[in-house]
N, C-alpha and C positions, 0 to 999 in steps of 0.2 A: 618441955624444953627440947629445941632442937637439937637431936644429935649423929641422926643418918641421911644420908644423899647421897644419892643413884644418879651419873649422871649419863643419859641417854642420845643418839645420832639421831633419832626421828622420837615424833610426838606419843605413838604406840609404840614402842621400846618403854617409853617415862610411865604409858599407863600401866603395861604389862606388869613392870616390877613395881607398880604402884600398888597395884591391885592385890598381888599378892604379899604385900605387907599388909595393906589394910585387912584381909581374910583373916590375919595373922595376930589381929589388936594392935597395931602399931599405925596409932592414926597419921595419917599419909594424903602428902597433895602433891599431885602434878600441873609440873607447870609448861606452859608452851614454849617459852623464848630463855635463853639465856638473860637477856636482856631483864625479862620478867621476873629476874631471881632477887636483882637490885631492890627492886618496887616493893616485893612481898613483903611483910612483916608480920604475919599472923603467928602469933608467939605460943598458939599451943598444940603447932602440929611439930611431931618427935620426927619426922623424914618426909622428906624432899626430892622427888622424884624429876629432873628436869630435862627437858629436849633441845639440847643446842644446836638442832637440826642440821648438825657437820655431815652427816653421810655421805654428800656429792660433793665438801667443799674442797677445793683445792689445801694439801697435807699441812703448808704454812699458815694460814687461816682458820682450819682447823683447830691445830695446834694451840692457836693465840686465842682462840672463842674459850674450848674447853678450860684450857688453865688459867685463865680471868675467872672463869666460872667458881672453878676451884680454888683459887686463890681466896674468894669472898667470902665462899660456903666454910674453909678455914677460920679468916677471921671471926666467923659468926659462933664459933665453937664446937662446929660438926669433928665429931671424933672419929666417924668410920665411915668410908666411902666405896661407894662400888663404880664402875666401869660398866654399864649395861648395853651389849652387845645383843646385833642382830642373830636370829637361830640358826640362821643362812650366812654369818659371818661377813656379810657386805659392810661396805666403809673402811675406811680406815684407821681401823682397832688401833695396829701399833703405834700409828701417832697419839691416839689418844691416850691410849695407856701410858705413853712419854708425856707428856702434859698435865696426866695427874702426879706421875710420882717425882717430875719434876717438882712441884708442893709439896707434896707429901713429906712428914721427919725423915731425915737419915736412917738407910737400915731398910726402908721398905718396900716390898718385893709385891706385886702383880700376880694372883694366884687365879689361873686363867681356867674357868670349869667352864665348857660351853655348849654343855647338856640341857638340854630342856624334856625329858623321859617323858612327862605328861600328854606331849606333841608329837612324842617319837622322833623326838631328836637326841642321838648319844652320839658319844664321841669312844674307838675304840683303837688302842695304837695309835693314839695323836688323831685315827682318819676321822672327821664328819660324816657319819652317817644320818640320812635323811628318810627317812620312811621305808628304810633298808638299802637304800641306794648311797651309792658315794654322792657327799654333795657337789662335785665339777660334774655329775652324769646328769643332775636336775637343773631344771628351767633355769634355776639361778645363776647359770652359768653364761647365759644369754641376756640377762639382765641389761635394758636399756643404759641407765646410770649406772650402774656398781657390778659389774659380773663377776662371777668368781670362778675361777675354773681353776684352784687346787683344793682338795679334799684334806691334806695333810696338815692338822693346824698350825703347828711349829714351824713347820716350814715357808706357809703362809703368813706369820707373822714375822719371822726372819726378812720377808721382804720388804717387812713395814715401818722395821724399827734396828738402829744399830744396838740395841740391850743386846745382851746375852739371854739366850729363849733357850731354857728347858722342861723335861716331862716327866712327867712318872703317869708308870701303867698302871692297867687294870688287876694285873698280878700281884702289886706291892694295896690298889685299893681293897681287895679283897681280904687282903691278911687282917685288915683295920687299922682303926687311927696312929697305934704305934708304931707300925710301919710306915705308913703315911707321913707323920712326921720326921721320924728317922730319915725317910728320903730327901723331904723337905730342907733339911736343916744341912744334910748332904750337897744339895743344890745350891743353899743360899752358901757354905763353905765355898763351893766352887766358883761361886763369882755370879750365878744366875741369879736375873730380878725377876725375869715373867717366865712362871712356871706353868706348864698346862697340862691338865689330869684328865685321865679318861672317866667316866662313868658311865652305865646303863640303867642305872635305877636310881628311885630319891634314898632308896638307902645308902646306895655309894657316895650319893653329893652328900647326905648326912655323914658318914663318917669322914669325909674331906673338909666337910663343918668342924666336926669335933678334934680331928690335926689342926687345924693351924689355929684355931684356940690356945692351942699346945707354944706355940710358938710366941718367942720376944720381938718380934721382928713385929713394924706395924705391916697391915695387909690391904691391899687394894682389891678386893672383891671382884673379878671380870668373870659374867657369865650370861644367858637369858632373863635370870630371876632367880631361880630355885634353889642355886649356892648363897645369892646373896641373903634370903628369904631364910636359909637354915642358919647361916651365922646370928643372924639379929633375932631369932629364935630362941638360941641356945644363951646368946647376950644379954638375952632381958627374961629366959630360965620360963619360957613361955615353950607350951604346945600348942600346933597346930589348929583350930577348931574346925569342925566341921559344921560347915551354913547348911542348909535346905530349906529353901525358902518356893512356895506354892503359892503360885498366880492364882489365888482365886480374892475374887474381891467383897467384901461382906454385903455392898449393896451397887448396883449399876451406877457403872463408870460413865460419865458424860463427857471428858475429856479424851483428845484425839492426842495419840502421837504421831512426832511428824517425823517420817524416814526418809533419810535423803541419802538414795543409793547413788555414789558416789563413783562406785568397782564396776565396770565393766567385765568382770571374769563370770566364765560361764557358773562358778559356784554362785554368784552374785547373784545371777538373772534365773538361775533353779529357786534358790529361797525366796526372791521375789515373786516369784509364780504361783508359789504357794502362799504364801501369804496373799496372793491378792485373789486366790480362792475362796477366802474368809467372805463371809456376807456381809460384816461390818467394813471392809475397807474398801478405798479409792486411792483412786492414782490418777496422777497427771504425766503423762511422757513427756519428754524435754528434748529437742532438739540439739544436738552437740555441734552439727553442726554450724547451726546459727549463733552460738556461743561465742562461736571462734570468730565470725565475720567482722565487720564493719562494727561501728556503737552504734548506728542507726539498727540494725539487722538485730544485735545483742539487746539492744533497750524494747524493741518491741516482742521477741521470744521471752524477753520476764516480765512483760505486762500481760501478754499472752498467756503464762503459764498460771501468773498471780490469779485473774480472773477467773481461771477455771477452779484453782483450788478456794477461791471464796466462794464461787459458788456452791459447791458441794459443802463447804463448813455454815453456811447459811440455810443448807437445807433442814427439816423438820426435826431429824436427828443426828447426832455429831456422828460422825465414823468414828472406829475404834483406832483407823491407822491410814493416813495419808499420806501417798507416797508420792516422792517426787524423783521421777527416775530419767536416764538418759536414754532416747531411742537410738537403738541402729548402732550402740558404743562398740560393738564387736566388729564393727565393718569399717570404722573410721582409725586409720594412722594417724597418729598423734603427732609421730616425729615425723613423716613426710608431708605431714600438713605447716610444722614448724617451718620446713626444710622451703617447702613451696611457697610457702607466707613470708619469707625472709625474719622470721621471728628468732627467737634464742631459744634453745633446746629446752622445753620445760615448758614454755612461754601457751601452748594450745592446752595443756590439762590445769592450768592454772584459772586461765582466762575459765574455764568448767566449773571449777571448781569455785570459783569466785562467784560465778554467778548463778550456780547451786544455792550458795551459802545466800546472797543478798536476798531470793525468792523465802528461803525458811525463814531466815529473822524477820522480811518485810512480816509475814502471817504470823508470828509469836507476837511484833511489834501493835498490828493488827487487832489479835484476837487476846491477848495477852495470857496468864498466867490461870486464869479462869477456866480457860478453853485449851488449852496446850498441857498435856501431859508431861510432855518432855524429848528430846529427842534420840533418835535412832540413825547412826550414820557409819557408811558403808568407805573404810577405806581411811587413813589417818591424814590424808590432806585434806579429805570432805572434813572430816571431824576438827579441824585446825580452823580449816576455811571459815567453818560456819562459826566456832568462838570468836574466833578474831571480829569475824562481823557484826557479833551480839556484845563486845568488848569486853569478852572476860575472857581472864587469862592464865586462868588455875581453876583445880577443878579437886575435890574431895573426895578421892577413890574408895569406893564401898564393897563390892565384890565383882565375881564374872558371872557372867550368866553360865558360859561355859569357858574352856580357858581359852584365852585370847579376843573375848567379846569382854570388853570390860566397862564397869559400871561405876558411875560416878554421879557428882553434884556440881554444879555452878560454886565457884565461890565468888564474892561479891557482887557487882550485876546477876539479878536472877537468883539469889543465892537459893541452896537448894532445889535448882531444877533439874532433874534426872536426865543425865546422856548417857549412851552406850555406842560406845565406835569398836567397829570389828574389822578385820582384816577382811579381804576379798577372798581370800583363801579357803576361811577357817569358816566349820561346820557343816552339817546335814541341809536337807530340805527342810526339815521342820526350823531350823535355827533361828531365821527371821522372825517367824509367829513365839517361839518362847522369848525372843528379846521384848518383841510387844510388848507381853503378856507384861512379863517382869517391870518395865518401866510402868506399865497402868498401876500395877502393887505398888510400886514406891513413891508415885504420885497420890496415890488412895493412904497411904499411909503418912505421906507427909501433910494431907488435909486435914487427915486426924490429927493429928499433932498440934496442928495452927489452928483445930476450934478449940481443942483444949485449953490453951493458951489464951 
């Protein structure tokens, strides 16, 4: 029975705090669209993880997505809801948070944790800390769409929202829950709805779990995951388990998966490097800029690109991982090619990312289900782009490979076809090659399954 929903400003925010329910036993699907939330009916997943992809939308718009959203997931019976914000705090949280607790019963307060310790993200005296840095001194702060350039959460929320925004420290987190609460309840007396707490560890989000447990007041959950992931813990009297799960496959895998690096960041085209080290893999480079051009320029770079990847899936032996990558992505402006093209801001990584997406499914549609492992995709618009185009539109989150590479399943079209979408950001050299790995296991293991059957 459905009774939890995370509602998310972009697609990996939905997987993130998806994924970490699902680790958790709490079977869990993310969905792409607000829109998509309408449609769903699968009546035996307990949370709902959704992306009303608000991040960039103008704050009235915004506003009216998320709390439609919220207003349904209500009627449907969901009794506790979280707010899943960026780790970087982009978008605009406090309309959102106005949106849900506009919904929400009488009495309910915004208990705002936006730590993520696992990432090396804590928050200490209200400030965001980023990998030890204030977060206005990190790249985030130059962000294309969404920049952020205050570190001080409260005070960054104060700009966002006319609620009353208060905190409690790391000082009162330390003493434990009964302190915790005690301030808590101090706060909501005072008049405040969104309160925000520091932590540096999952101990400290755990004992900020176990306060407002404490509390009659209902709670809007706002954090990365890890608050919300310890309340629904402690709610259903469940611990944590630990996965470890070993790529090795009992007999030789013949199916390929297909990676469609999506990120142009140099972590991006490091893990690709490496992975295309492997003697099982191939790769197609893709031209961005022809992406962008004309439809005549566009339609012939993915007939071009198609043909190369048949050819190589035609050969003698399947490759273990077929990439399909963007050349030259580090040298091409996106927004001055917008700017020069007379297009809408957004309008050149779209048109990419579209016709990423069209080259993968055409070769799934192709080679089907037989011959496709499953895929691998770099960057949460590649991973949006390419569902959308294979038309599914929920996805059944199983675990991370590592955190923030998260792993899921098709739900209906394809059902059960293994993707993992990763940030551009997140991971080592080796990252790409253990995502592989992983998707070949859960493809190998869902064969078993289907002879059994």
């Amino acid at each position: 029975m459905l009774k939890y929903a995370a509602i998310a400003d972009d697609l990996t925010g939905a997987t993130t705090v998806g994924v970490l329910l699902a680790r958790s036993g709490i079977r869990t699907a993310a969905l792409f669209s607000g829109e998509a939330v309408f449609r769903f009916r699968e009546e035996h997943y307990s949370a709902l993880c959704i992306s009303t992809d608000s991040r960039a939308q103008q704050k009235q718009e915004a506003y009216r997505n998320v709390r439609s959203v919220t207003e349904h997931l209500k009627e449907r019976g969901v009794k506790h809801f979280s707010k899943r914000i960026d780790t970087t705090l982009r978008g605009g949280i406090g309309t959102e948070i106005d949106a849900m607790l506009s919904v929400l019963d009488e009495g309910a307060v915004a208990v705002v944790v936006p730590a993520m310790p696992q990432s090396r993200r804590i928050v200490v005296g209200g400030y965001s800390i980023i990998d030890n840095i204030p977060l206005s001194r990190t790249s985030v702060s130059k962000d294309v769409k969404t920049p952020v350039t205050e570190s001080h959460v409260p005070d960054l929320l104060k700009e966002q929202t006319s609620t009353r925004v208060g905190s409690i420290g790391l000082k009162s987190v330390l003493k434990g829950p009964e302190a915790v609460t005690a301030d808590l309840l101090q706060a909501i007396r005072e008049g405040y709805r969104i309160i925000v707490c520091d932590a540096v560890t999952l101990e400290d989000i755990d004992v900020l779990a176990e306060s407002v447990l404490k509390l009659t007041n209902p709670v809007l959950a706002v954090d990365p995951g890890p608050f919300t992931t310890a309340l629904t813990l402690k709610r259903e009297h469940r611990t944590s388990p630990v996965r470890e799960e070993k790529a090795l496959l009992s007999k030789e895998h013949l199916k390929t998966v297909l990676v469609v690096a999506g990120s142009a960041t140099p972590v991006t085209r490091m893990q690709m490097e490496k992975l295309k080290g492997r003697e099982n893999t191939r790769f197609v480079m893709v031209d961005p800029q022809k992406l962008i051009g004309d439809e005549k320029t566009r339609s012939s770079e993915k007939d071009r690109v198609k043909k190369e990847a048949q050819e190589m899936l035609d050969g003698t032996r399947s490759p273990g991982a077929l990439i399909l990558e963007s050349s030259n992505g580090s040298n091409l402006n996106l927004n001055r090619e917008d700017q020069k093209r007379g297009y809408l801001p957004g309008s050149c990584s779209v048109l990419i990312n579209d016709a990423m997406a069209d080259v993968a499914a055409s070769i799934l549609e192709m080679y089907g289900e037989d011959r496709i492992a499953g895929f691998y995709t770099t960057g949460g618009d590649t991973m949006e782009s390419v569902c959308k185009r294979l038309g599914v539109e929920a996805i059944e989150m199983v675990d991370y490979v590592i955190p923030q590479a998260d792993l899921g399943r098709f739900i209906g079209r394809y059902e059960g076809l293994p993707i993992v979408g990763k940030g551009g950001l997140t991971g080592n050299e080796h990252t790409a090659c253990e995502i592989v790995d992983r998707i070949a296991l859960e493809s190998h293991k869902r064969d078993i399954i289907e002879e059994k059957e």
